[in-house]
ZANU-404475 format. One record per residue (C-alpha): residue number from 0; residue in one letter; x, y, z. Coordinates in Angstrom, 2 decimals. Example, Ala and Ser with C-alpha at 12.3 -4.5 7.8 and 13.67 -1.06 7.14 Angstrom:
<rs>
+-----+---+---------+---------+---------+
:   k : r :       X :       Y :       Z :
+-----+---+---------+---------+---------+
:   0 : a :   12.30 :   -4.50 :    7.80 :
:   1 : s :   13.67 :   -1.06 :    7.14 :
+-----+---+---------+---------+---------+
</rs>
This chain:
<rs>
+-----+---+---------+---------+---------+
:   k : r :       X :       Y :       Z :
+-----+---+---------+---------+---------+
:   0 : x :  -33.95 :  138.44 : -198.12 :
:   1 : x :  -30.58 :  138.06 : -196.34 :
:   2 : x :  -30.24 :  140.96 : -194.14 :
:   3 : x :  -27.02 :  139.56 : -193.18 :
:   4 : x :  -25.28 :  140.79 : -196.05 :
:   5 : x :  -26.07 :  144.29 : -194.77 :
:   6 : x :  -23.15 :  144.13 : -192.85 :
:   7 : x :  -20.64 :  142.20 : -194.42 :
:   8 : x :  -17.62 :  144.01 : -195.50 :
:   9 : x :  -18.69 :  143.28 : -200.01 :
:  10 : x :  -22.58 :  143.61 : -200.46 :
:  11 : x :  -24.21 :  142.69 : -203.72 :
:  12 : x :  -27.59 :  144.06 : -204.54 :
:  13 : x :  -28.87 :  141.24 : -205.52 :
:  14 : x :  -27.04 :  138.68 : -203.39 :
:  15 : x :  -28.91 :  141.07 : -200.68 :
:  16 : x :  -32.50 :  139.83 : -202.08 :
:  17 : x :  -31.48 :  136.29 : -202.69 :
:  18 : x :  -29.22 :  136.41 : -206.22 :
:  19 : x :  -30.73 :  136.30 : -209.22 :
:  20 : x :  -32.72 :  133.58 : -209.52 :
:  21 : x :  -34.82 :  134.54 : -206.33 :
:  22 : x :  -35.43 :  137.95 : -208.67 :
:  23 : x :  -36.46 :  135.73 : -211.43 :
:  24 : x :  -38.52 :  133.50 : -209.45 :
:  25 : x :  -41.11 :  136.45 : -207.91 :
:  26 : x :  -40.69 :  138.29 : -211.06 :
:  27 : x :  -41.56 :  135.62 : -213.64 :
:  28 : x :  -44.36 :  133.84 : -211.60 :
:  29 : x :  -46.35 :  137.09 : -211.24 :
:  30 : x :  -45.50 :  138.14 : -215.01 :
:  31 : x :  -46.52 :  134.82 : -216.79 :
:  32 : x :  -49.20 :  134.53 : -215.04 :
:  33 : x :  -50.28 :  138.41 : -215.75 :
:  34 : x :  -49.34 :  137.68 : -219.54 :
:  35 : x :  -51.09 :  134.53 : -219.84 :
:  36 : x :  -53.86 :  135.53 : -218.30 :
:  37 : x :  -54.18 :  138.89 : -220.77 :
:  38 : x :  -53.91 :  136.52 : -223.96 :
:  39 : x :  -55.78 :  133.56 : -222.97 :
:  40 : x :  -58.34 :  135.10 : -220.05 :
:  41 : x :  -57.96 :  131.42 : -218.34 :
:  42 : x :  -57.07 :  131.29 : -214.70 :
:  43 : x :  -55.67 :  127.75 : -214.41 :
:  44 : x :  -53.83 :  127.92 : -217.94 :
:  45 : x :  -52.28 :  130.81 : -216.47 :
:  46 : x :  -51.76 :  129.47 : -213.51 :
:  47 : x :  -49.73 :  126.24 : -214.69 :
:  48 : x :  -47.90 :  128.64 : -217.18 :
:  49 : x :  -46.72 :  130.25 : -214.09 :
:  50 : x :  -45.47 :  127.24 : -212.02 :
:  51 : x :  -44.05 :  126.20 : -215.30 :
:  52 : x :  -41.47 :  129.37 : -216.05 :
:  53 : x :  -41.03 :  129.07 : -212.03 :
:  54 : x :  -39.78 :  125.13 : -212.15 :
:  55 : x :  -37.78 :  126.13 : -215.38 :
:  56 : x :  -35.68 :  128.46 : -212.96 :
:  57 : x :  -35.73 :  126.04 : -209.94 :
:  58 : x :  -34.31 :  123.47 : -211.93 :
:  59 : x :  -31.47 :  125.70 : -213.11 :
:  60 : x :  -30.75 :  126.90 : -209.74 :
:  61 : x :  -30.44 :  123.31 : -208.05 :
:  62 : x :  -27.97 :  121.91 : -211.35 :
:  63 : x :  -25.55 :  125.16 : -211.08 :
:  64 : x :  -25.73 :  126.15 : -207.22 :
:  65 : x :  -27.10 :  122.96 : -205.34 :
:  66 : x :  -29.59 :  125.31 : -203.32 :
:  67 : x :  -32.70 :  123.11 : -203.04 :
:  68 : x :  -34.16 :  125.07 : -200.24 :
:  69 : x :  -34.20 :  128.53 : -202.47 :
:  70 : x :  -36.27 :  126.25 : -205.30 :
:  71 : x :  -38.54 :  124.32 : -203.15 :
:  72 : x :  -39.23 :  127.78 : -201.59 :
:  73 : x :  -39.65 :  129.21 : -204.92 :
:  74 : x :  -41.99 :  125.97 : -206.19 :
:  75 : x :  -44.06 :  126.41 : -202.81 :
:  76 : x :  -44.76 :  130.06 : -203.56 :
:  77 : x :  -46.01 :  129.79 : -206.68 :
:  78 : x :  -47.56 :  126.97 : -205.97 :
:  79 : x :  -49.99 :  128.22 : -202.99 :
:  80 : x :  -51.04 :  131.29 : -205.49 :
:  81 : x :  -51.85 :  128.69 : -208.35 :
:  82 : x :  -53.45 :  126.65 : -205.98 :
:  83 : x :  -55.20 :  129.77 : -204.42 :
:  84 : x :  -56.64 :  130.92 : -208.09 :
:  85 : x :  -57.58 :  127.92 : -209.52 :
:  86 : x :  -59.52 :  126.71 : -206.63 :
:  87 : x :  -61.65 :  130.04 : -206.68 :
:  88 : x :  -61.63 :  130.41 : -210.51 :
:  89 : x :  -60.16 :  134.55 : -209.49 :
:  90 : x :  -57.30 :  135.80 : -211.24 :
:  91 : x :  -56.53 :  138.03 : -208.58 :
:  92 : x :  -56.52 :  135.42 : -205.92 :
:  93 : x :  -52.70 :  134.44 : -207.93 :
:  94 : x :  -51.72 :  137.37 : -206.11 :
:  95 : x :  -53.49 :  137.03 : -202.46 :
:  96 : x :  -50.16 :  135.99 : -200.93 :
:  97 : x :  -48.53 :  138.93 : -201.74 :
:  98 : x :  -51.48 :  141.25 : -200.82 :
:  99 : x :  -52.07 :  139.70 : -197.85 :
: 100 : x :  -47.58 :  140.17 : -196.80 :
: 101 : x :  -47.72 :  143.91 : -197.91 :
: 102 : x :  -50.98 :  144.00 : -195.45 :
: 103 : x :  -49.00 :  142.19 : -192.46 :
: 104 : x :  -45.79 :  143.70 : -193.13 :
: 105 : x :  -46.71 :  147.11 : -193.31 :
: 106 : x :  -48.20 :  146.54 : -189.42 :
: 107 : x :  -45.25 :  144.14 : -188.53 :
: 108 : x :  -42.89 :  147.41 : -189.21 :
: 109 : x :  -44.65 :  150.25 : -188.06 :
: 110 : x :  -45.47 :  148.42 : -184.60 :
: 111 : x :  -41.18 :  147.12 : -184.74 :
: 112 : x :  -40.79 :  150.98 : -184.80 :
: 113 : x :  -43.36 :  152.41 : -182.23 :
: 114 : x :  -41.86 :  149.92 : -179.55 :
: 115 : x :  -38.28 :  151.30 : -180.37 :
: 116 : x :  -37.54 :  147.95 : -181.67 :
: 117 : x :  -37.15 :  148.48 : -185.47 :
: 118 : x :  -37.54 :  144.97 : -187.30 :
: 119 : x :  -34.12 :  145.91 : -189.43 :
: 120 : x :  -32.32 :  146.21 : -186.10 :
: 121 : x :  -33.49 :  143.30 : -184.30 :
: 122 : x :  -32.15 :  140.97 : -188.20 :
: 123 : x :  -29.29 :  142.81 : -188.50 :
: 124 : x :  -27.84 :  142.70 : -184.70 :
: 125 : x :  -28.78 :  139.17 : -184.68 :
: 126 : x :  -26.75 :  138.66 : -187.85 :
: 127 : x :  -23.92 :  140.30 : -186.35 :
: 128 : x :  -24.06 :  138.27 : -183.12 :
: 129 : x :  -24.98 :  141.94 : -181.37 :
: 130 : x :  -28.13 :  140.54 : -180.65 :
: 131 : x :  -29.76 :  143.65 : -178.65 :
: 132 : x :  -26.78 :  145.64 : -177.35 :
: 133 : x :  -27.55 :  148.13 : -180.48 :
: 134 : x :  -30.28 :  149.47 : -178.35 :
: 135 : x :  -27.78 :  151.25 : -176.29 :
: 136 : x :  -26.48 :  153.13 : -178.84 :
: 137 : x :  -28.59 :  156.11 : -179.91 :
: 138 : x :  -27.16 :  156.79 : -183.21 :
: 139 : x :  -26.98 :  153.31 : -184.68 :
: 140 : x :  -30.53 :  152.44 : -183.34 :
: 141 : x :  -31.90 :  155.69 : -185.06 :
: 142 : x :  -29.79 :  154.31 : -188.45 :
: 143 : x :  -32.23 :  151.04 : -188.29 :
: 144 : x :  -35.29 :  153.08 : -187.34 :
: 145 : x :  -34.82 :  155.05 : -190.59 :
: 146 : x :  -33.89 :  151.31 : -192.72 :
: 147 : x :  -37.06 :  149.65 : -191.23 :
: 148 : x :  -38.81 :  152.85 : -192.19 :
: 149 : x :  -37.83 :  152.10 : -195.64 :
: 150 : x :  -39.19 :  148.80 : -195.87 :
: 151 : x :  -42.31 :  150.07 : -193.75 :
: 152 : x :  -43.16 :  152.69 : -196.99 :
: 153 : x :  -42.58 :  150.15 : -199.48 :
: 154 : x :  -45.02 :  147.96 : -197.45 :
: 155 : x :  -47.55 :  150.54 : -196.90 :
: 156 : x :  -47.47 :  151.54 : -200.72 :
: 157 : x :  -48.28 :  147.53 : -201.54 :
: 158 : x :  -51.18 :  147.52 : -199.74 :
: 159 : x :  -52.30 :  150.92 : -200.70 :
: 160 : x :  -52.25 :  149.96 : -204.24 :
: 161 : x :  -52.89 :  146.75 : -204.06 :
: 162 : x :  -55.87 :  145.51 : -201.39 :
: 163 : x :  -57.98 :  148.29 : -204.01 :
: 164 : x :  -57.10 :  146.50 : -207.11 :
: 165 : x :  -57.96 :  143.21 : -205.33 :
: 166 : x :  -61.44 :  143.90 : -204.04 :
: 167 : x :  -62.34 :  145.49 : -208.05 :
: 168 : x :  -61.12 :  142.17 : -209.13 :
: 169 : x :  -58.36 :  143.68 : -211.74 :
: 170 : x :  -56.10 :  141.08 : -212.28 :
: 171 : x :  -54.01 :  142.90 : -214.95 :
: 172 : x :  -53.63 :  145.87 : -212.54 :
: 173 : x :  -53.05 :  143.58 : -210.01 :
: 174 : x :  -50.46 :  141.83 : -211.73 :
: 175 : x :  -48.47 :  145.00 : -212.90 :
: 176 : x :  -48.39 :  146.04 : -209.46 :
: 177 : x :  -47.17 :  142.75 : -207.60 :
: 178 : x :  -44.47 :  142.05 : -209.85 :
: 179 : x :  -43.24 :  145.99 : -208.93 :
: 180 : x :  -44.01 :  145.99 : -205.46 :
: 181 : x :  -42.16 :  142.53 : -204.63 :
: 182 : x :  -38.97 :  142.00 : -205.32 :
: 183 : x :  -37.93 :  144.91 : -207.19 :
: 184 : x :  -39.24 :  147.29 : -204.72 :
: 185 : x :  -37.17 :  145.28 : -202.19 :
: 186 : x :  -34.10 :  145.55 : -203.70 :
: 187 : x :  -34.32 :  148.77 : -203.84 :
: 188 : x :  -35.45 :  149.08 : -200.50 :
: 189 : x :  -32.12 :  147.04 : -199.37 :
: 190 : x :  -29.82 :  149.34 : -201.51 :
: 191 : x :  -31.31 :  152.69 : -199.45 :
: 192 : x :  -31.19 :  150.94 : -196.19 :
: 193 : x :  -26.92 :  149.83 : -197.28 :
: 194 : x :  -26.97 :  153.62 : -198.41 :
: 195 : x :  -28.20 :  155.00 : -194.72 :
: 196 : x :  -26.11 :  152.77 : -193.37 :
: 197 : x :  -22.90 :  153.64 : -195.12 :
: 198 : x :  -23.48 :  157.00 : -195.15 :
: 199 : x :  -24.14 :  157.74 : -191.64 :
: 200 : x :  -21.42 :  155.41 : -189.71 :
: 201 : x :  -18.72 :  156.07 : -192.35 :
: 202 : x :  -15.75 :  153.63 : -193.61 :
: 203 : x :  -14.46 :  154.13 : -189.55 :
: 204 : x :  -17.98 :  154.38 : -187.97 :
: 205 : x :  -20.06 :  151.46 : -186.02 :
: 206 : x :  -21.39 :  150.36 : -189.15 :
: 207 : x :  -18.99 :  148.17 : -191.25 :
: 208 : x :  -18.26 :  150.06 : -194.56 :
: 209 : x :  -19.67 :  147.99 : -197.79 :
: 210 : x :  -19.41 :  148.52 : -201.05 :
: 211 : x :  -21.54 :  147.22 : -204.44 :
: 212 : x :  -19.76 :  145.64 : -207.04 :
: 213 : x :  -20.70 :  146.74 : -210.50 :
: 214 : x :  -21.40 :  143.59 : -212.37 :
: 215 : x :  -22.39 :  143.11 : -216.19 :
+-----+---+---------+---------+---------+
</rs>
């Protein structure tokens, strides 16, 4: 996610997350795999069903934008959770990588905030070249402690549902639950934090004033 765009004067939801394709990237490899897996009951099938509908999108993305990085990043992902299931012959090991970052991530935040050194701050003044001076200001450092709270609940919901579903061994659960709790959840999670941030600073406030553009 590009935490950068948090402060730039036009925001986009989704150019917040990564655009489009980076939604339909973590959304498809989680749901073809989930759906392939329901119909056929064949981990590797599902698997290569997965990275296939993933290098579909990769390909697009490199012939209209010329962003290699964003589809080898993509290809990698899915790629370590095919390689992950079909070496175990688990259906829910497709979905260890994303277990495993709602585990670290809920930690990673809730330590950022305990220090007074919320994680959304310390991406968001480095994007703005503030670097750490934010820490002198009371009011915008208590604006990122509430945004890194955000992402710290959507975190600690993954793993609440998730590290259960994991250890039963329900991949369809599983899979229902990933593909909400990734990127989805963090889009959402970017549009509150844009909303707190907005709404407490104010079009004149420390916070640059952003706006969404509606798109169809």
């Amino acid at each position: 996610m590009n935490f950068n765009m948090l402060t730039q004067k036009s925001l986009s939801l989704f150019a917040a997350v990564g655009g489009w394709r980076t939604l339909a990237e973590s959304i498809a490899s989680r749901a073809l795999f989930t759906v392939a897996y329901l119909i056929t009951g064949r981990v590797m099938t599902s698997a290569l069903i997965a990275v296939g509908g993933v290098f579909v999108i990769a390909v697009a993305r490199v012939w209209t934008d010329r962003k290699y990085w964003q589809a080898v990043g993509g290809l990698l992902t899915v790629g370590v959770s095919a390689f992950l299931a079909g070496s175990t012959g688990n259906g829910v090991d497709f979905y260890l990588v994303g277990v495993l970052t709602s585990v670290v991530g809920s930690v990673v935040f809730l330590v950022s905030m305990l220090v007074g050194w919320p994680l959304i701050g310390l991406v968001v003044g480095q994007a703005r070249g503030a670097r750490f001076t934010w820490r002198r200001d009371r009011a915008r450092r208590r604006r990122y402690q509430k945004c890194t709270a955000v992402f710290l609940a959507k975190f600690a919901i993954g793993a609440t549902l998730m590290v259960p579903l994991y250890l039963a061994g329900n991949v369809i659960a599983l899979g229902i639950a990933s593909t909400l709790l990734t990127m989805p959840a963090t889009a959402a999670c970017a549009y509150a934090s844009w909303r707190i941030l907005r709404a407490e600073a104010g079009p004149t406030g420390a916070e640059p004033a952003v706006r969404i553009p509606i798109r169809g």
